[in-house]
C-alpha positions in Angstrom: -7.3 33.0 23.2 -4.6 32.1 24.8 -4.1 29.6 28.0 -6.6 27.8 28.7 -8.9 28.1 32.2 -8.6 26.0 35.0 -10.7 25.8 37.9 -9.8 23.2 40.3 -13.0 21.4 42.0 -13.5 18.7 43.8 -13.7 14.8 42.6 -17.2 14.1 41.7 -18.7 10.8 42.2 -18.4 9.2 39.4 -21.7 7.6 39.0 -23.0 11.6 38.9 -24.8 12.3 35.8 -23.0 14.9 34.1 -25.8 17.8 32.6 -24.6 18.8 29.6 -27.5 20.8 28.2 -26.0 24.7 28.5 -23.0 23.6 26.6 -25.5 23.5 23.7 -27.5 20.2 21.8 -28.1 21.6 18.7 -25.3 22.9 15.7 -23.7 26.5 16.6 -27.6 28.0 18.7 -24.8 28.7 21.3 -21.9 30.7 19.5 -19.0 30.4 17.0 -16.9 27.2 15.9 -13.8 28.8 18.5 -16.1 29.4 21.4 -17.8 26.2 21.3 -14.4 24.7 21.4 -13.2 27.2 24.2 -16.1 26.0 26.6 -15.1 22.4 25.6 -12.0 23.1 26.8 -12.9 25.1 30.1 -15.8 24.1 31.9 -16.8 20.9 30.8 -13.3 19.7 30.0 -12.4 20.3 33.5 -15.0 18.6 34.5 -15.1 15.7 33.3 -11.5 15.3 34.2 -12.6 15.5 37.6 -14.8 12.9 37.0 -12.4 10.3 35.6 -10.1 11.2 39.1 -12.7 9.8 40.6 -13.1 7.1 38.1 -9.5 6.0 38.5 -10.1 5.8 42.5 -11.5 2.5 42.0 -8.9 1.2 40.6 -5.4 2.1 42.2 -4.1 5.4 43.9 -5.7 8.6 42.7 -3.2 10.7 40.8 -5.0 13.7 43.0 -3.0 12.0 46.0 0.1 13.4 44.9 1.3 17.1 45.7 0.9 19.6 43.2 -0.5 20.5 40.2 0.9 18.0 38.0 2.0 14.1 39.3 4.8 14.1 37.5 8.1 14.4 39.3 10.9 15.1 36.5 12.5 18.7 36.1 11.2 19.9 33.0 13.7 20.5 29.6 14.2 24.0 27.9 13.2 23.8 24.1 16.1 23.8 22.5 17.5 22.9 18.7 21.1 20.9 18.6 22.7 18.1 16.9 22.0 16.2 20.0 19.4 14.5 21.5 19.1 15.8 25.4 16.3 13.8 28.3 15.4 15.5 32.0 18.0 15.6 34.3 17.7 12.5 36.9 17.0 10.4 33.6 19.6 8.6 31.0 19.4 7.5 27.2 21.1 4.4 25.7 21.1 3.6 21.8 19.8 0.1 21.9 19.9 -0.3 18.1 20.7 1.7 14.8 20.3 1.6 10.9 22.5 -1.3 9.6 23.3 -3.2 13.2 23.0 -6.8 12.5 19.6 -8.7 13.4 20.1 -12.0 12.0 23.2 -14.2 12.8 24.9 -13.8 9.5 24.4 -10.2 8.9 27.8 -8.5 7.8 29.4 -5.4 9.5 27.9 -2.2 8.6 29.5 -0.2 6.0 27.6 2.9 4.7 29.6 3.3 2.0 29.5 -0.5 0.5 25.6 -0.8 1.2 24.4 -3.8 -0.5 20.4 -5.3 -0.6 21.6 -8.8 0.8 23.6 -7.1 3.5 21.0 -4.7 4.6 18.1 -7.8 4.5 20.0 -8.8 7.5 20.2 -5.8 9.1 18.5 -2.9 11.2 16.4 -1.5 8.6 15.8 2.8 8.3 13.7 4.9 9.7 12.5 3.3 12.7 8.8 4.2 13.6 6.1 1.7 15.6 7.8 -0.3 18.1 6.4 -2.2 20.4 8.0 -4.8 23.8 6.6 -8.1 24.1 7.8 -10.5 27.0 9.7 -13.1 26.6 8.5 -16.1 27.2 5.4 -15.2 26.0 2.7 -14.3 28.3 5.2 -14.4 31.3 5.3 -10.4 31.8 9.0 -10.3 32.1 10.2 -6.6 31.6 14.2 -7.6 31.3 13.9 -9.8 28.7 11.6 -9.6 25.3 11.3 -8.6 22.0 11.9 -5.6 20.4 9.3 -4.8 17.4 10.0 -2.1 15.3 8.5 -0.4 12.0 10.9 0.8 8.9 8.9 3.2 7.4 10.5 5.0 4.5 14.3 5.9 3.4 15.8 9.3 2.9 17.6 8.6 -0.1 20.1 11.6 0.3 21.3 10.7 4.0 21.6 6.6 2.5 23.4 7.3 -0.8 26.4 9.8 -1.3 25.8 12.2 -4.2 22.2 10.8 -5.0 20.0 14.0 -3.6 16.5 13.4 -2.7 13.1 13.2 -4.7 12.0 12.4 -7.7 15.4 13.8 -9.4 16.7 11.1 -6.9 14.7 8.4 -8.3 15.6 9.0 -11.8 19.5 8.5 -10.6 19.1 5.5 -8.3 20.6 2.3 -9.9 19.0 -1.4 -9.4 20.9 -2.4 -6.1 20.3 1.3 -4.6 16.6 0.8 -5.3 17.0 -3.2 -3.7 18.3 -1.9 -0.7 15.8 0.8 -0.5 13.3 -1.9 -0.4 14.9 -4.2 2.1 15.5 -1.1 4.2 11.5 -1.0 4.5 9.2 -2.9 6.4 10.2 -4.4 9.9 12.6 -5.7 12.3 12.4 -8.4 15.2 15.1 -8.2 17.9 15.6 -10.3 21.1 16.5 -8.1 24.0 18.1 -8.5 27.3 18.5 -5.9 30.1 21.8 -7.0 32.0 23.2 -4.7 34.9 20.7 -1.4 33.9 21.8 -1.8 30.0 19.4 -3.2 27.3 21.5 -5.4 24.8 20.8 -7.4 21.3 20.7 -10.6 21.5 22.5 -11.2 18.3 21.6 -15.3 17.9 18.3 -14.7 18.9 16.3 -17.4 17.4 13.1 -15.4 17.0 15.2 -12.4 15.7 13.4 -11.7 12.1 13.3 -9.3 8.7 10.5 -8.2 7.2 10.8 -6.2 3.8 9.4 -4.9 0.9 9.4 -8.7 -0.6 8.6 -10.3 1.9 5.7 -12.9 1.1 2.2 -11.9 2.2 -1.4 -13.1 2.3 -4.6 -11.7 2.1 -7.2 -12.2 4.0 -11.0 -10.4 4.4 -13.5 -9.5 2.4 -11.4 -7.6 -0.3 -9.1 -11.3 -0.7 -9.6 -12.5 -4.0 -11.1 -9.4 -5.9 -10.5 -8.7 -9.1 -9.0 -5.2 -8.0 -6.3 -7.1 -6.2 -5.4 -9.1 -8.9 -2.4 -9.4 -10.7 -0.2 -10.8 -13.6 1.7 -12.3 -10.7 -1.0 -12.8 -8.7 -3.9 -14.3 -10.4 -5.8 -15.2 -7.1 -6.0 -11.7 -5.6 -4.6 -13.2 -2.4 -1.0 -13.2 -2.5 1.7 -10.4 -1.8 5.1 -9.3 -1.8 6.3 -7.4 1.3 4.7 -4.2 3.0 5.8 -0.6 3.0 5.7 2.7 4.3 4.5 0.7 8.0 4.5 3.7 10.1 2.4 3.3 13.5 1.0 0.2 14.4 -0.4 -1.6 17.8 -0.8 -5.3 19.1 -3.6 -7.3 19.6 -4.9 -9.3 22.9 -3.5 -12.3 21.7 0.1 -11.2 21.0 0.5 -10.5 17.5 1.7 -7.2 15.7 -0.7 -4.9 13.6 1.7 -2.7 11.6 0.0 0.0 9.8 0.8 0.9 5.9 0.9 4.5 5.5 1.8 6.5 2.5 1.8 3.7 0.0 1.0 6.0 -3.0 4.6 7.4 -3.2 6.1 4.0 -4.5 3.9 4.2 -7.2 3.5 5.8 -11.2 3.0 5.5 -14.6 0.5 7.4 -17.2 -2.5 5.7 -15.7 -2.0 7.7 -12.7 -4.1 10.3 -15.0 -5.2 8.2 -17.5 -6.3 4.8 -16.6 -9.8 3.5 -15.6 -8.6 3.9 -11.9 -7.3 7.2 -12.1 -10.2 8.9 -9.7 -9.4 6.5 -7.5 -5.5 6.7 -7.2 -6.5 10.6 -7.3 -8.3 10.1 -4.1 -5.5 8.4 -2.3 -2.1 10.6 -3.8 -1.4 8.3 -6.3 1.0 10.5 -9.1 2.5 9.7 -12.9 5.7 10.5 -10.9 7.0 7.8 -8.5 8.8 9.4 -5.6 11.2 6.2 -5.2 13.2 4.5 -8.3 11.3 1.1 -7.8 9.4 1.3 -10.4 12.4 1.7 -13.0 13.6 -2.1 -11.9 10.2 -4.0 -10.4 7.3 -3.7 -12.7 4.6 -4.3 -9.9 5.7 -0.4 -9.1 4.8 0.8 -12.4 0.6 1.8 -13.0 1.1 0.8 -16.6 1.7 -2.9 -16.1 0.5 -3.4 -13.3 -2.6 -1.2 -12.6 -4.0 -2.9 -9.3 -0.9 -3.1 -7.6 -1.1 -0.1 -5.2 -4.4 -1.9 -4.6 -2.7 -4.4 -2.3 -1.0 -1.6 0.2 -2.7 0.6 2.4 -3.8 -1.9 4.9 -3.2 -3.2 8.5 -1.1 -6.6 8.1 -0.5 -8.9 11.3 2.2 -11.0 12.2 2.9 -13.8 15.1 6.5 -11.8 16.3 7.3 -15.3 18.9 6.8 -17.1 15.4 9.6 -16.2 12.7 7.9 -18.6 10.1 5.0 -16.9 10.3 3.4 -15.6 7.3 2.2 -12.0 8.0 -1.6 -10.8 6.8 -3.0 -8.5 5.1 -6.4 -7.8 7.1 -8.8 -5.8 4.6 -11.5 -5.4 6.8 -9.8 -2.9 8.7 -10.1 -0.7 5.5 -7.7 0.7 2.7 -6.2 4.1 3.5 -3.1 5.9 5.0 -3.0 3.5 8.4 -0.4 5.8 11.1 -2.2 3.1 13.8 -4.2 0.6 15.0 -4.6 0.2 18.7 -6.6 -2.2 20.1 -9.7 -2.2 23.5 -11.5 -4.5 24.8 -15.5 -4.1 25.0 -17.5 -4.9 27.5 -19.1 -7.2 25.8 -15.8 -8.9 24.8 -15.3 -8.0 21.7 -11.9 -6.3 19.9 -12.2 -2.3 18.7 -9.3 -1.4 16.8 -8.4 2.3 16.7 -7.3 3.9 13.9 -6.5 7.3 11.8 -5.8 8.1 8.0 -3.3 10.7 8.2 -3.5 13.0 5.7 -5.1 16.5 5.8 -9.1 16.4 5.8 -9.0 12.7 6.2 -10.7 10.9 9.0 -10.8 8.5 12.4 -12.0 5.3 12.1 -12.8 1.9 14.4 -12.8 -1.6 13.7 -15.5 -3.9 15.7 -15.0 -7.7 15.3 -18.1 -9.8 15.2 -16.9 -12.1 17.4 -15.5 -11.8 20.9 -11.8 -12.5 22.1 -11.2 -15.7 23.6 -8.7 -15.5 26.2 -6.1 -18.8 26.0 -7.5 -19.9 22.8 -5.2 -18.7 19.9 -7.3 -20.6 17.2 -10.6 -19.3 17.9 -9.3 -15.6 17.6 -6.4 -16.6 14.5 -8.8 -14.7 11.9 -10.7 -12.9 14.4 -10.3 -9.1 12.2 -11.5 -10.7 9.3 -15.1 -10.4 10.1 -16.5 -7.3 11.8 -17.7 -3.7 11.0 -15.8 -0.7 10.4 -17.1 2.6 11.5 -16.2 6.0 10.7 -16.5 9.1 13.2 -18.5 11.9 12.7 -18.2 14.6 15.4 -21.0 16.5 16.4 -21.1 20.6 17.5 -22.5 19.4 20.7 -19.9 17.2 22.0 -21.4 13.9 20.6 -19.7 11.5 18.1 -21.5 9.4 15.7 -19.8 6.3 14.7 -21.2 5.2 10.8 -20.7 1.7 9.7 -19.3 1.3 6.3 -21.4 -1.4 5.1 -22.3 -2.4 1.3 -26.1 -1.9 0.9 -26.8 0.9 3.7 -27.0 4.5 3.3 -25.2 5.3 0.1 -23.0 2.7 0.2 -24.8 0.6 -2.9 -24.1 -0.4 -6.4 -25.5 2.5 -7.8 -22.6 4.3 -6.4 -20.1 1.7 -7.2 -20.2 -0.6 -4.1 -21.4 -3.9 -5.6 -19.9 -5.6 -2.8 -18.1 -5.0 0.8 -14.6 -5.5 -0.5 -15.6 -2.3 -2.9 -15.9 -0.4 -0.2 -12.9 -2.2 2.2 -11.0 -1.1 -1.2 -12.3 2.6 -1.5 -12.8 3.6 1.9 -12.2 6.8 1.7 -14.7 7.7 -0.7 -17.2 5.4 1.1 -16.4 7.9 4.4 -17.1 10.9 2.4 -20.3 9.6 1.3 -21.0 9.4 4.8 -20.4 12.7 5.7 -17.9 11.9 8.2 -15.8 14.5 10.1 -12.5 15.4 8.6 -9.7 16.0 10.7 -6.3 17.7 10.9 -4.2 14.6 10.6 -5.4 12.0 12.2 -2.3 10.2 13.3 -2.0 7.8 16.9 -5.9 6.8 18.0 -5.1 5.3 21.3 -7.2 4.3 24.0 -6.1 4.8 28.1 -6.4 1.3 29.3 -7.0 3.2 32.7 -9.7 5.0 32.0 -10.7 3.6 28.7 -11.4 6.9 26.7 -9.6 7.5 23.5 -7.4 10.2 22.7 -6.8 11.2 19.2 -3.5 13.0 18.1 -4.0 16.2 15.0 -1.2 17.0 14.1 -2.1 19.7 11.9 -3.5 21.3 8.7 -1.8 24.3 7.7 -4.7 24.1 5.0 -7.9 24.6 6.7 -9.9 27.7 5.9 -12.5 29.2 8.2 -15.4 27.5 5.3 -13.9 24.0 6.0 -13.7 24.6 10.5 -15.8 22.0 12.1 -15.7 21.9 16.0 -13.4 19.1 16.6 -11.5 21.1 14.2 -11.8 24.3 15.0 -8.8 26.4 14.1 -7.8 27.7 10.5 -4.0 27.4 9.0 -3.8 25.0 12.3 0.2 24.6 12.1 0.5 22.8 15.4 -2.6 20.8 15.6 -4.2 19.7 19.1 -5.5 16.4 20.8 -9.1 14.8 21.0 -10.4 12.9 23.3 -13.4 10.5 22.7 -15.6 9.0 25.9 -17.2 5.8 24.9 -19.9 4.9 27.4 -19.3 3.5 30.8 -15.7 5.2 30.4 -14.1 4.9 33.6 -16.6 2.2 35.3 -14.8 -0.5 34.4 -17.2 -2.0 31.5 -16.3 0.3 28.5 -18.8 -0.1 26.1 -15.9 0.5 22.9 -18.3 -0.9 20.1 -21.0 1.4 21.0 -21.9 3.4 17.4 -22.0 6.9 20.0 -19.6 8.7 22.3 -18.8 12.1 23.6 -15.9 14.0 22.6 -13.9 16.6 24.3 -10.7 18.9 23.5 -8.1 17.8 25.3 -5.4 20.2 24.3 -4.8 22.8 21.1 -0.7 22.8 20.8 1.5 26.0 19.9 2.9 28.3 22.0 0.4 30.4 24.1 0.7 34.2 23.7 1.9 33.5 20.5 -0.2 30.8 18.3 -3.8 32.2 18.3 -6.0 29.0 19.6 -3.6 27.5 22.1 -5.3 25.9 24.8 -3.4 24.0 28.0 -3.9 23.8 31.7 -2.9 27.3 33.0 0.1 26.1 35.1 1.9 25.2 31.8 5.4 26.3 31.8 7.2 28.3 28.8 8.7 25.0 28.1 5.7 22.8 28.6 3.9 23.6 25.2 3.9 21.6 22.5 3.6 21.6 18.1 2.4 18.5 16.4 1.8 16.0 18.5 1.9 12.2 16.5 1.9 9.0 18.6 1.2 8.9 22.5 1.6 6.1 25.3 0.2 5.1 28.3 2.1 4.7 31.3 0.5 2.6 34.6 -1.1 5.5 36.0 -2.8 6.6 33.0 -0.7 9.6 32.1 -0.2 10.4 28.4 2.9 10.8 27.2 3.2 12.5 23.4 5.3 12.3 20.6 5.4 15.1 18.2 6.6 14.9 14.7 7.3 18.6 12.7 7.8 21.1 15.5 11.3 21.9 14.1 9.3 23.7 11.0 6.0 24.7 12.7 7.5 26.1 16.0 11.4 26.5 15.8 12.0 23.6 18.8 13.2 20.2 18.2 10.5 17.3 18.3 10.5 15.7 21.7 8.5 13.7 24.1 6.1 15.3 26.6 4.1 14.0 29.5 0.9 15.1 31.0 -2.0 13.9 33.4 -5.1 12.7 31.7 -7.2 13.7 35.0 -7.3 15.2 38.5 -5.6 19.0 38.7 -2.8 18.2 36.4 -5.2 17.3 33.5 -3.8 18.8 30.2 -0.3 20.2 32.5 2.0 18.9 29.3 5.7 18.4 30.6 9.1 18.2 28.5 10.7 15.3 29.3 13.0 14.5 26.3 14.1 16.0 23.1 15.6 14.4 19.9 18.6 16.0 17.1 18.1 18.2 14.5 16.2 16.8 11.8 14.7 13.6 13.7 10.9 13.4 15.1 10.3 11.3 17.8 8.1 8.0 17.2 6.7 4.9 19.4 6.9 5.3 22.8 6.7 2.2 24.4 6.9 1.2 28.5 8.0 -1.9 29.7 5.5 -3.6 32.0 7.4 -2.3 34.9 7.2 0.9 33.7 10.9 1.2 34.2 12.4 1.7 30.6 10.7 3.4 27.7 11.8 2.9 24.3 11.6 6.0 21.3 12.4 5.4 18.1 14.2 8.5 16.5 13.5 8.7 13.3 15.2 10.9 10.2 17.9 12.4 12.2 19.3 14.9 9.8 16.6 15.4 7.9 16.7 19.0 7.7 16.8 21.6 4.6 20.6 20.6 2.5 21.4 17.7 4.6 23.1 15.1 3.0 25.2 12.0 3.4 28.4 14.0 2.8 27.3 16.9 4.7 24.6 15.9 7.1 23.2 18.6 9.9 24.3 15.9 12.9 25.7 12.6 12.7 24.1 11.4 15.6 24.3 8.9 17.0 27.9 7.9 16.3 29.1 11.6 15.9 32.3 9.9 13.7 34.1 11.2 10.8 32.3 9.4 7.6 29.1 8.0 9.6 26.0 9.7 8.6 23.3 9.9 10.7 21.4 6.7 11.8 17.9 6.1 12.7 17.8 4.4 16.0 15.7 3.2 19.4 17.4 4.4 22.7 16.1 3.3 25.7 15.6 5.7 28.4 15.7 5.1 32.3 16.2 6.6 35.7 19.4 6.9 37.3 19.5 4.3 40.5 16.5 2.5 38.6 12.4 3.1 39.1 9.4 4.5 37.2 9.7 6.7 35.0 8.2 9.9 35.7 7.4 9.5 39.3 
């Protein structure tokens, strides 16, 4: 298998009922795992993106109306690998911000060889990730002036600290105010932008401009607040925490607030009862190890499993913040659930209320959706202040035939009952994952960015891989084995494309929107046919939106998988250019390419670049690039760059 079919037909009415029969109701009557997925990608695929053409036609210009295959007007990059970064030609970057810039007022001047925790409190934290734009003033729309929201998700201690290597050898070397730093390194970063004459600048004494770290104070909130497995010596009530790490994706909510999604948690974490303690099948289950990969631990007890067993407990969860409020105290929401959050993306159901979007990226783990009881109320930011509090979360099971079951995780249904150790909901808000695998849900390869096309309002999922599936452990949505380059999913809730999405239905359909790798080469690849030799794609991770309901993908890992750098890649989600990816920008050596964001005119998009240098015996003395300085001393930097067109407009058209 190679590229995949495409037969171009004419819009259907969208209103047409789709038969679906000969594609095959019942599990595998109709063929193999791989040709189940091929006719998912060919004939039905196809159609259906023919349908949502039509679907888009009520509201704004078809993306059919434009000449060509694909509606996307940039000259395509070649795949390349180089110390730096390189975007289509018509099209230039700008480094809005780096590691160590100053945020607050007070920050000091950036020194990378003088790092101290106070300085870098007040600084541009590491490894940017998530980002998101939100108007300034609030609510007014503005695309020149807003702020910047970004994610610090981890630290490479080797490109941070001369001589200090990376690892757990790493973490037995660190000293106390390397580890501080480390911490206030994590978490996030508020920054005030202005664009002035085509360039986006800092606004340095921005009074909303904010620090978040790994001490920040926290609350709790949800059904898991107050249990006695979030309980500490610090914390008696269950209900109070410092700081939030390893945020990776994340989203916003329709009433202007930041979800920031905790990832890989269990790193910061060890001590004997890793293996030994009355928890240890449960830090098992979510990569919790005796060996910490971070020196925390050695300096702040709450690290360590031995003193402070519960601890890792109160990570792993979606936590919301006010960004136009700098006092505000973020929130730990539990009812989303307790695993490896890469998102949380947010619809709006027909009936009003919120679905939040997410995956738990880690091999064989699985997607999930979070329904609140109640519906938004538009203009009212008290009656939706606790709104993800109370709700159901689901988890998706994908059927052979192209459906998708969505199970609620609630105490007291199915297995989910004391006699299997859920005496209440926050025991299974706490160990959701082994609640899901109770429940026979579907697990995936990676289940990173779960993000829904406000144009059309289905969902597309981005697998980024599993190098570790075996042909005993395919499932249709998953179909491939040793899948190194992972491929994208696309869910259809009902009334997709009508204009009253039904996203808290408990069913959907599901389709494959693309398989990545290189076609000819990686066996499984799937695109449109008119894909280019430098359209394909490895590993995609988070995706955007732009106005017109294109997708545009960032991959994470195609350095290692394919031999290219990561990059950013666009493609139409319907009409003849449906799955047509397109290479529109690639990062440095080492870095992966997170957050795309647009700004409401569409004309800017922000990427955060993420790791540069991380590559095989890279270090802070020798480093593969030192983008984006390129100086003599600097190491590499983590850093958002804005990108735009030359003479101005949308990007893309």
């Amino acid at each position: 298998m190679t590229e995949r079919e495409f037969h171009p037909m004419p819009p259907l009415d969208e209103a047409e009922p789709v038969d679906i029969e000969d594609i095959g109701s019942n599990p595998n009557p109709h063929g193999t795992l791989a040709e189940i997925a091929e006719r998912r990608l060919s004939r039905r695929g196809v159609l259906m993106g023919a349908v949502a053409s039509a679907a888009l036609a009520a509201v704004g210009p078809t993306l059919a109306e434009v000449a060509g295959p694909s509606s996307l007007g940039f000259p395509e990059l070649a795949h390349r690998l180089s110390q730096g970064d390189a975007v289509a030609e018509g099209y230039e970057t700008q480094v809005v911000i780096r590691w160590g810039d100053p945020v607050l007022a007070d920050a000091p001047p950036f020194d990378p060889h003088a790092l101290t925790a106070a300085a870098q409190a007040q600084q541009f934290g590491y490894n940017n990730d998530y980002l998101d734009f939100f108007p300034l003033p609030r609510g007014s729309g503005a695309s020149d002036h807003g702020l910047l929201v970004v994610n610090h998700e981890y630290t490479n201690t080797n490109l941070i600290f001369a001589g200090l290597g990376a690892g757990r050898s790493a973490a037995q070397k660190a000293s106390a105010e390397q580890a501080a730093v480390e911490q206030a390194a994590h978490g996030l970063s508020v920054v005030e932008l202005r664009r002035q004459g085509g360039r986006w600048m800092p606004v340095r004494d921005g009074r909303l401009n904010r620090r978040i770290t790994a001490t920040t104070p926290m609350r709790v909130s949800g059904p898991a607040a107050g249990h006695d497995r979030l309980k500490t010596k610090a914390d008696p009530t269950g209900t109070q925490v410092l700081g939030t790490v390893n945020n990776c994706s994340g989203g916003n909510t329709p009433w202007g607030t930041v979800l920031t999604a905790e990832e890989n948690f269990n790193v910061y974490f060890g001590g004997a009862a890793a293996v030994a303690g009355a928890q240890r099948d449960h830090y098992r289950r979510y990569g919790i190890l005796p060996d910490s990969t971070y020196a925390w631990l050695r300096y702040d007890s709450r690290f360590d499993l031995d003193q402070e067993p519960n601890e890792p407990n109160r990570f792993g969860w979606v936590v919301e913040f006010d960004p136009y409020d700098p006092a505000s105290v973020p929130v730990k929401r539990t009812a989303l659930g307790h695993f490896k959050h890469e998102a949380c993306n947010h619809a709006i159901s027909a009936d009003g209320r919120v679905v939040i979007y997410m995956g738990d990226d880690e091999r064989f783990e699985y997607i999930y959706k979070f329904v609140t009881a109640r519906p938004f109320v538009p203009d009212d930011p008290a009656a939706n202040r606790d709104l993800l509090d109370e709700g159901t979360l689901y988890v998706a099971r994908f059927q052979d035939d192209g459906t998708l079951a969505w199970l609620p995780l609630v105490q007291g249904e199915g297995p989910l009952t004391a006699a299997n150790g859920f005496a209440t909901q926050a025991d299974v808000l706490i160990e959701t994952r082994r609640a899901a695998d109770l429940l026979g849900a579907t697990p995936m390869d990676r289940p990173e960015d779960v993000e829904p096309n406000p144009r059309t309002g289905r969902v597309y999922a981005m697998l980024t891989n599993n190098g570790s599936r075996t042909t005993e452990r395919l499932n249709a949505a998953n179909p491939r084995t040793a899948n190194d380059h992972g491929h994208v999913v696309e869910i259809i809730p009902p009334g997709a494309g009508t204009g009253r999405v039904d996203h808290a239905a408990t069913t959907a359909r599901w389709e494959m929107f693309l398989m990545a790798g290189k076609p000819g080469v990686d066996p499984g690849t799937r695109y449109h046919r008119a894909t280019s030799d430098q359209g394909w794609l490895s590993c995609p991770d988070n995706c955007a939106f732009d106005k017109h309901g294109r997708m545009w993908i960032a991959t994470d890992g195609a350095p290692a998988a394919a031999g290219v750098a990561d990059g950013l890649y666009a493609a139409d989600t319907a009409g003849y250019g449906r799955a047509l990816p397109r290479l529109f920008y690639q990062a440095p050596t080492g870095a992966e390419v997170c957050g795309p964001r647009f700004t409401p005119d569409g004309e800017t998009i922000f990427l955060a670049i993420q790791h540069p240098g991380e590559d095989p015996g890279s270090s802070f003395d020798r480093p593969s690039t030192r983008w984006p300085d390129f100086q003599d001393g600097m190491p590499p930097r983590p850093a958002v760059i804005a990108i735009t067109r030359k003479g101005g407009g949308e990007i893309g058209s």
